[in-house]
C-alpha positions in Angstrom: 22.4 35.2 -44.0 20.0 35.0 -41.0 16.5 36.1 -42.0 15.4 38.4 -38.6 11.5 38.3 -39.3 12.5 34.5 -39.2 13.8 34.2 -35.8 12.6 30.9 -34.0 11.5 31.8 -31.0 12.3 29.3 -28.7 15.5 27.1 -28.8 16.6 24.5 -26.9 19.9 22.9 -27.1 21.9 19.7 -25.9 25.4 20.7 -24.9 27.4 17.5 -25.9 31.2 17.4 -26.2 32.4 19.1 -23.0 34.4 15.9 -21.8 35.6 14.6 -25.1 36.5 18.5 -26.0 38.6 18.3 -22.4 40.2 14.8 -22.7 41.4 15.8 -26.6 43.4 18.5 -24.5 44.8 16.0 -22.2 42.8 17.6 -19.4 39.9 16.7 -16.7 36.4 16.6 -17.7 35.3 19.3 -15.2 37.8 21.6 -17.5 35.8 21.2 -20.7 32.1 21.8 -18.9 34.1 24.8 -17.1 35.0 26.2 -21.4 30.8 24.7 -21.7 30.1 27.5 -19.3 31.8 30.3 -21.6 29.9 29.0 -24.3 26.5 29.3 -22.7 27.4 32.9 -22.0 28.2 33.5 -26.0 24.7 31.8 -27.0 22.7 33.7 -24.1 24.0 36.7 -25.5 23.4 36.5 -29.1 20.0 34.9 -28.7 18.8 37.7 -26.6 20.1 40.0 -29.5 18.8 38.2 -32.4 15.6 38.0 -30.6 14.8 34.7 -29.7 12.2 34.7 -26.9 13.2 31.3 -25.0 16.4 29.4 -24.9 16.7 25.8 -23.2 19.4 24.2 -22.0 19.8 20.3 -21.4 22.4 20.6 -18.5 22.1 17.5 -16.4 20.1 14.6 -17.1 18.5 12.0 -14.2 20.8 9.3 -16.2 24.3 12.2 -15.3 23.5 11.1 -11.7 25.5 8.1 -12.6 28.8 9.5 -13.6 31.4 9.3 -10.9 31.0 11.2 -7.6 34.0 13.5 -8.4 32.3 14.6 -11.8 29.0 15.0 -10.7 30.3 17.3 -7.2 32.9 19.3 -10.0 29.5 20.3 -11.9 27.3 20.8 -9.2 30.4 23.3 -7.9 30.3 24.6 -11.4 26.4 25.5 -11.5 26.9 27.3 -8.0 29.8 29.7 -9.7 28.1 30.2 -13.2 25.1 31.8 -12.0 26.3 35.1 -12.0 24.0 37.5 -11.9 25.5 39.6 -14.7 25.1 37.0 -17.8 21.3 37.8 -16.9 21.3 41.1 -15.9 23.2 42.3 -19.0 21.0 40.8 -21.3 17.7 41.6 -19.6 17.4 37.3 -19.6 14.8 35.7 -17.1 15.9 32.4 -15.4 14.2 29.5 -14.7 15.0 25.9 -14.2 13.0 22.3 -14.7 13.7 19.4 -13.7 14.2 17.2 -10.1 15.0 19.6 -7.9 14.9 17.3 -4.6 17.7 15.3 -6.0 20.0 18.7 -6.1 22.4 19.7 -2.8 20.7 22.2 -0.4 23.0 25.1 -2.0 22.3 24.5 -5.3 18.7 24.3 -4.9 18.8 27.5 -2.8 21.3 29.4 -6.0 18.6 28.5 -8.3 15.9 30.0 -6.2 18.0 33.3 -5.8 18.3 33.5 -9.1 15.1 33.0 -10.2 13.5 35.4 -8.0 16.5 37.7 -8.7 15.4 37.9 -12.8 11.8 37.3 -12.5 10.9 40.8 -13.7 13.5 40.5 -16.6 11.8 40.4 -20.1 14.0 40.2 -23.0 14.3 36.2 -23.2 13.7 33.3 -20.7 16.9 31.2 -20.2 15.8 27.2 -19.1 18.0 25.2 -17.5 16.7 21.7 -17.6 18.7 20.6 -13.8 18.3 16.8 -12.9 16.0 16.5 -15.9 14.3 13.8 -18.4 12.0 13.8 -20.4 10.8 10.2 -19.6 10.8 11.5 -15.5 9.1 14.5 -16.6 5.8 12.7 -18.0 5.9 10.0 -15.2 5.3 13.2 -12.7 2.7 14.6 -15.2 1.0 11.3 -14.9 1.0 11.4 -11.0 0.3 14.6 -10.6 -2.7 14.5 -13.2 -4.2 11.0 -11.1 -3.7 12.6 -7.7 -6.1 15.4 -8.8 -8.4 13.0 -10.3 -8.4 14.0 -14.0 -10.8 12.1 -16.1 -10.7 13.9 -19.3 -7.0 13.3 -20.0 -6.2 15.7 -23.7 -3.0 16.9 -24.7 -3.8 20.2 -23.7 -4.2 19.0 -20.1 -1.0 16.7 -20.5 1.0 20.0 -21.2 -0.1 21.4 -18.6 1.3 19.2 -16.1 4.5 19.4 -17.9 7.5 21.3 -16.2 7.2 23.4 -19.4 4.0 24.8 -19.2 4.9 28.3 -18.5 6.6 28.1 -22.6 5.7 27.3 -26.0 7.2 23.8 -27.3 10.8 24.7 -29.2 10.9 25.2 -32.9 14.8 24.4 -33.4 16.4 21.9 -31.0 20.5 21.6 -31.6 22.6 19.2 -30.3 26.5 19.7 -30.5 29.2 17.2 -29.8 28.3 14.6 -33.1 25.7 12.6 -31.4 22.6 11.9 -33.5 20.0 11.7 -30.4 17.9 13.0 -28.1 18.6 11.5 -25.2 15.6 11.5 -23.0 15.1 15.2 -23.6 11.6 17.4 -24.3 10.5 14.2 -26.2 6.6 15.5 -25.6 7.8 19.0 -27.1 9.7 18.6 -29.7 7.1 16.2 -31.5 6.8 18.9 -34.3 10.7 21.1 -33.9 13.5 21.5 -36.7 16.2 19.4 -35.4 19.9 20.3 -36.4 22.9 18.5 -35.5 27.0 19.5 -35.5 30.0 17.9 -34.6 31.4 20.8 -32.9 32.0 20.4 -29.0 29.6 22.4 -26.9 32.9 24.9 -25.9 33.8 25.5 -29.4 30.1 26.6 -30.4 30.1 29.6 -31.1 27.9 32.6 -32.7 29.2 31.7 -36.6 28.0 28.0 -35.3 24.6 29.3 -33.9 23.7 31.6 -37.2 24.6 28.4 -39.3 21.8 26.7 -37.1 19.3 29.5 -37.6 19.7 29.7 -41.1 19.1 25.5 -41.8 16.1 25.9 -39.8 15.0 29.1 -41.8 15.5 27.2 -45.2 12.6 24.4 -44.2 9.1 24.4 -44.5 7.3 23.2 -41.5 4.4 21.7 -42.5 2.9 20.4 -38.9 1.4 17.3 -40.8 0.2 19.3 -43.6 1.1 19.0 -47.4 3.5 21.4 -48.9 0.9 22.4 -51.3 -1.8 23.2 -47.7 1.1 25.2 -46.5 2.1 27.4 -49.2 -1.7 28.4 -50.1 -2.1 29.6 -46.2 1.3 31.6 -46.5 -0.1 33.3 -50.2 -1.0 36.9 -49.9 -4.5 36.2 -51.4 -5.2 34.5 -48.3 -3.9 37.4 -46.1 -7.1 39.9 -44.6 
């Protein structure tokens, strides 16, 4: 049973298993990230109802640019149809996106926009889409960015900032589906200190049984952030409450 004052509030997730869910069903890849799609529409959903503030999305990695041509133009086609206005709408769910958005075609790049500027004034969770995204070309542009303005005083309060994340806090439950154990280039800097939880369910068969199961492993640890158990527990006692 899902604790609500015990809500992480920000999630981000690795959708793995769309093609293997497709080719187990003897059809095209492009059909399993098209059932991917319904899935993300369940999750956004119930996240925004349990509460949960921020929910990422690892989409499309720099490395996804080399699948084949007739994959990759099927998913960018699929990005352009799935950002519907009514999945955020609905749910009162800002969009935003991260990631290399030069490498993107002109109509994608201009959706996103839209739809950005379309939700901005929504409030009841921030949806992330990281687009054309690693981790590992995420800190390279930090890097630039932070020697083109001629930082000296490099902390990791300044590194965050530089980060295509900035505007969030880091996630405190990263999920990955599919039956992968790894990250795969993804939110490395932020998830120094998350809960991670992995399944072997396909992305399209993740459901909202699949995400409470999640929740509820993550609500069942201690985070300690490099404490001791013993440090942890004497903060969280009443007698230390004013």
């Amino acid at each position: 049973m899902i604790e609500t004052n015990n809500i992480p509030q920000h999630i981000a997730i690795i959708m793995d298993g769309n093609g293997r869910w497709a080719t187990e069903r003897g059809k095209e890849r492009s059909y399993g990230h098209q059932a991917g799609v319904e899935a993300v529409r369940r999750i956004t959903s119930e996240c925004t109802r349990l509460g949960v503030k921020y929910l990422t999305l690892y989409t499309f990695s720099t490395e996804n640019w080399n699948r084949p041509a007739d994959e990759i133009s099927a998913l960018m086609g699929l990005v352009l149809t799935s950002l519907e206005d009514e999945i955020f709408m609905k749910n009162n769910v800002r969009f935003r996106v991260i990631g290399d958005m030069k490498r993107l075609p002109d109509a994608v790049q201009q959706k996103l926009r839209e739809t950005e500027e379309h939700t901005a004034k929504n409030d009841a969770m921030t949806m992330v889409v990281a687009l054309s995204y690693s981790s590992r070309w995420e800190i390279t542009e930090a890097v630039r960015q932070m020697l083109a303005e001629g930082v000296q005083d490099v902390t990791e309060e300044i590194v965050s900032q530089h980060l295509c994340t900035n505007f969030m806090p880091d996630p405190d439950l990263l999920i990955r589906t599919g039956g992968e154990l790894r990250i795969s280039n993804y939110l490395l800097w932020q998830i120094a200190y998350s809960e991670l939880y992995f399944c072997d369910t396909y992305w399209p068969d993740f459901d909202e049984a699949q995400l409470h199961k999640a929740i509820e492993s993550y609500q069942h640890r201690q985070r300690r952030f490099g404490k001791t158990e013993a440090q942890v527990e004497s903060e969280a006692s009443p007698l230390n409450e004013k």
